[in-house]
N, C-alpha and C positions, 0 to 999 in steps of 0.2 A: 648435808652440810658437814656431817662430824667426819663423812667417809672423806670428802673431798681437804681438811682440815688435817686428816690422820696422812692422803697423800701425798700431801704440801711437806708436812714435816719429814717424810722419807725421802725429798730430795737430796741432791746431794749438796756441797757445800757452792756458799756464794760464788766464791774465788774461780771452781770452776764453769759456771755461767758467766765471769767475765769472759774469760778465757775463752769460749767458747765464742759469742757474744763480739768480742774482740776480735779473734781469727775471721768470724764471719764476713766482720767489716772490712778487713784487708779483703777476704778472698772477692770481696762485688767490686772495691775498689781496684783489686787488681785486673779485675775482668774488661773494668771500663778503660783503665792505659793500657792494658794492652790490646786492645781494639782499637783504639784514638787514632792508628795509624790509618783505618780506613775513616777518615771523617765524614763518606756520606753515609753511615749506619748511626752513627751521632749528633743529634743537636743541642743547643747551647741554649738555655732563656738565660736574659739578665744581664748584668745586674739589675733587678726592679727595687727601686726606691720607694715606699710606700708611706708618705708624714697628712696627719690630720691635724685639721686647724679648728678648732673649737673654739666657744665664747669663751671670754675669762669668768674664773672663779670671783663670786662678790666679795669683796674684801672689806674688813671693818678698819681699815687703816688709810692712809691719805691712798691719793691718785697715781703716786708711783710704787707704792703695792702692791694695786691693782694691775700695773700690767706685767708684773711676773709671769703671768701665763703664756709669755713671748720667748721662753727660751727652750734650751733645743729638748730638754725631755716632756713639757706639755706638748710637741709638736709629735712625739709619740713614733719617730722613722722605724723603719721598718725595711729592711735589704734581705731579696732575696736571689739566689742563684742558683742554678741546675743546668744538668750536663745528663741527658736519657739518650738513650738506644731507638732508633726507628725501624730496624728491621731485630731479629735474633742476632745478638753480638756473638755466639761462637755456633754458627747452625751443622759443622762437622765435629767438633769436639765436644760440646754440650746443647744437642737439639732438645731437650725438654724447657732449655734456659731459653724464653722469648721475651724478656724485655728488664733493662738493669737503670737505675738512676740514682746519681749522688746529688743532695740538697745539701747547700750550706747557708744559713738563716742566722739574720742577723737584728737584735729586739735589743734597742738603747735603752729600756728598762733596766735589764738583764745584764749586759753586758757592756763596757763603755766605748773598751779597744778590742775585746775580741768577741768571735762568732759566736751564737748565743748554742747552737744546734749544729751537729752532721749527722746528717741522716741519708742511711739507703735502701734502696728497694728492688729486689729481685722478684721475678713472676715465673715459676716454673709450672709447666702446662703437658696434658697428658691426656690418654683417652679417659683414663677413672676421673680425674679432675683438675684442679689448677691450686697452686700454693703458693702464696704471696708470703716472704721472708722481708722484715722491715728493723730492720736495728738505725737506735737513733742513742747518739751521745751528747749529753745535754754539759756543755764548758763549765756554768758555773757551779752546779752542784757536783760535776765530775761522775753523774749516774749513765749506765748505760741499761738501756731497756729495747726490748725485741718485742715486737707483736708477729705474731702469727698465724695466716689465715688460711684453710683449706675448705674448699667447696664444689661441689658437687651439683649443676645448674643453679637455682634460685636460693640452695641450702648450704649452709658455713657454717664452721665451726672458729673462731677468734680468740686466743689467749694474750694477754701480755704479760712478760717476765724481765725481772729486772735484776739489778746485781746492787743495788744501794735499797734501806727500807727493813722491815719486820718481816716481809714476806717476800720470798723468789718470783712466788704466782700471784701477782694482783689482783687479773680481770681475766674472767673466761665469759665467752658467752658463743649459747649454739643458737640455730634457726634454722624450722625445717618448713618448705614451703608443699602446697600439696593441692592441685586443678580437683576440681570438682567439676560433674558434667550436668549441672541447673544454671537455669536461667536467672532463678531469687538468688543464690550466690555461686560465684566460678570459681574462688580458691580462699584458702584458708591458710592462713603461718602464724605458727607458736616458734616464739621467741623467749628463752630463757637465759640470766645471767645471773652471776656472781660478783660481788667488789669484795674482794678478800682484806684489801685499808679499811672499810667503814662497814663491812661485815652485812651489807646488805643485798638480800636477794630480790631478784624480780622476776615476772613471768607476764609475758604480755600474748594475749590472741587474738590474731586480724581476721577477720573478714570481707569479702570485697563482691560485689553483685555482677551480674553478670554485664552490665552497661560498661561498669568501670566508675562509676560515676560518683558511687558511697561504698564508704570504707565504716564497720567500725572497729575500736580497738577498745578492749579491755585491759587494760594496764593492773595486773595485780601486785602494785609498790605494795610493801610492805608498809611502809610508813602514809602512804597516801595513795592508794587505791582509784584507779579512776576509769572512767567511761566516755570515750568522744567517738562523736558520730562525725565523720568529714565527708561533706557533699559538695560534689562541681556545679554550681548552679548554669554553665555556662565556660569556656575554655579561658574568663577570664577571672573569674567569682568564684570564691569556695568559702562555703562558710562549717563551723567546724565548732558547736556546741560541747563543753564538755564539766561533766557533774560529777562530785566527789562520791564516793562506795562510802566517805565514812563520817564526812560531815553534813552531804547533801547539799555542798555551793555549786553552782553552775556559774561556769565560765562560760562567755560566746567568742568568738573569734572568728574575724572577715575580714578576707585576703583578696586582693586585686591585683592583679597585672596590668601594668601600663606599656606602654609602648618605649618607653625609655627608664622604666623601672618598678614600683611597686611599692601598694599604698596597702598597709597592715593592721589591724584592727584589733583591739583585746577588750571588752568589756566586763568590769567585776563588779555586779551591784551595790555591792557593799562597800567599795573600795574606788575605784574612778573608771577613767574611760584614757585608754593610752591610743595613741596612734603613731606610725612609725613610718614617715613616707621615705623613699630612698628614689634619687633623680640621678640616674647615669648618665657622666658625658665623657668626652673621648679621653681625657687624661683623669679619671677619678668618677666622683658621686660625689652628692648632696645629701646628705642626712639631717631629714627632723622627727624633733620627738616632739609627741605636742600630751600633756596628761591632765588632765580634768579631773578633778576628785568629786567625788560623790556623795560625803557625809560632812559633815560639818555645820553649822548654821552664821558663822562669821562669813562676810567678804574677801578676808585673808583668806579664810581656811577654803574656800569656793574657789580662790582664783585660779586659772591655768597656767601651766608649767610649759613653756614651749624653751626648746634648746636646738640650735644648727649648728653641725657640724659640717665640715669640708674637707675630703680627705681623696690625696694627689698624688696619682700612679706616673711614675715615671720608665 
């Protein structure tokens, strides 16, 4: 940590990771106009309009109070729009370059009249491996941050760097995957990161059998340690117990697949019973939450908590 700490401070200064950072986003956006003239190597999603419609909040005030939750920022829209490459946009001039896209994201939270986000993506690809360059500039904080990923089959290496904040280097994290030739287990990945904001490490190691069927993961958080076993009982059931390294609670969780969505299951003995069904139809989903508490000895404190929401992709 103190090495990785001691390299962080030998960057060089902000200014120039904007600059950089900045250049980068011209040089994808100039890649994608100046390709536009062949428009079958380009396609267009969007604009997609994305607004959820939830119960209102209870109000301790008369009946036109309550329906406050009818205007346009409880209805939470969401616009998104992209313009990506379908073949290699420059395969004589830059063949390592196979695939460019500019996002521009639009969250009425965030932002009222303008774009919340632009963000792009380059895929540079090679016989040693493949490197994903991702700068995204965020309007209303005016941050610009790069993620960057290289990897090598099943293993990657992930940084993100930013040019607003205490720190250039946020988040690193590597992952090296590795076949074993048993039947009781086929392959093994250690997963290791950093958050250089909240100064906390983790180190997580999978295992996986040779069916495919059970995974487990040892998760070494720092702050919360943990152990889950995830088994397929079947191509549509997996359930996925998982116990604390440091207080000893066991979580259970049972996940289903439905044919038009997907019914999700958390149980905490000490704490309730959540369910989470999600109903897709052709323009959106149906979300319920349905949570059951499990201590208490009142009526109030036993009752169950169900909330629908309705949220509508255009």
């Amino acid at each position: 940590h103190q090495a990785l700490d001691e390299w962080s401070i030998r960057q060089r200064p902000r200014h120039h990771l904007s600059m950089r950072s900045t250049t980068l986003s011209i040089i994808i956006a100039c890649v994608i106009l100046f390709s536009a003239a062949e428009a079958a190597k380009f396609s267009v999603t969007g604009p997609i309009l994305t607004i959820t419609l939830k119960e209102p909040e209870p109000s301790a005030g008369d009946l036109a109070e309550s329906s406050k939750w009818l205007n346009l920022g409880s209805l939470r829209p969401n616009a998104l729009w992209s313009i990506s490459s379908n073949d290699p946009p420059l395969p004589n001039w830059l063949p390592a370059l196979k695939s460019c896209r500019t996002t521009v994201g639009y969250r009425y939270d965030d932002q009222k009249t303008l774009p919340s986000y632009i963000e792009a993506d380059a895929t540079f690809a090679n016989d040693v491996g493949e490197l994903q360059v991702q700068p995204t500039y965020e309007v209303g904080s005016k941050k610009t941050s790069v993620v960057v990923q290289a990897s090598n089959g099943n293993s990657f290496v992930v940084a993100r760097l930013a040019t607003r904040g205490k720190r250039v280097l946020e988040f690193i994290r590597g992952s090296y995957s590795s076949s074993l030739p048993f039947a009781s287990i086929s392959g093994v990945r250690v997963t290791s990161s950093f958050d250089f904001i909240r100064s906390s490490p983790t180190l997580t190691v999978e295992g996986v059998t040779g069916s495919a069927r059970t995974k487990a993961i040892l998760n070494l958080q720092y702050q919360e340690p943990t152990l889950t076993v995830v088994h397929a009982l079947d191509e549509r059931n997996t359930i996925a117990p998982e116990i604390s390294l440091h207080t000893a609670k066991i979580l259970y969780q049972w996940n289903m697949m439905l044919d038009s969505g997907a019914l999700r299951t958390k149980v905490d003995p000490t704490s309730a019973i959540q369910v989470t069904w999600t109903d897709r139809s052709m323009n959106g989903k149906w979300v319920t939450d349905f949570s059951l508490p499990l201590k208490g000895t009142s009526v109030s404190a036993l009752a169950a908590d169900v909330r629908v929401r309705r949220q509508f992709t255009f």
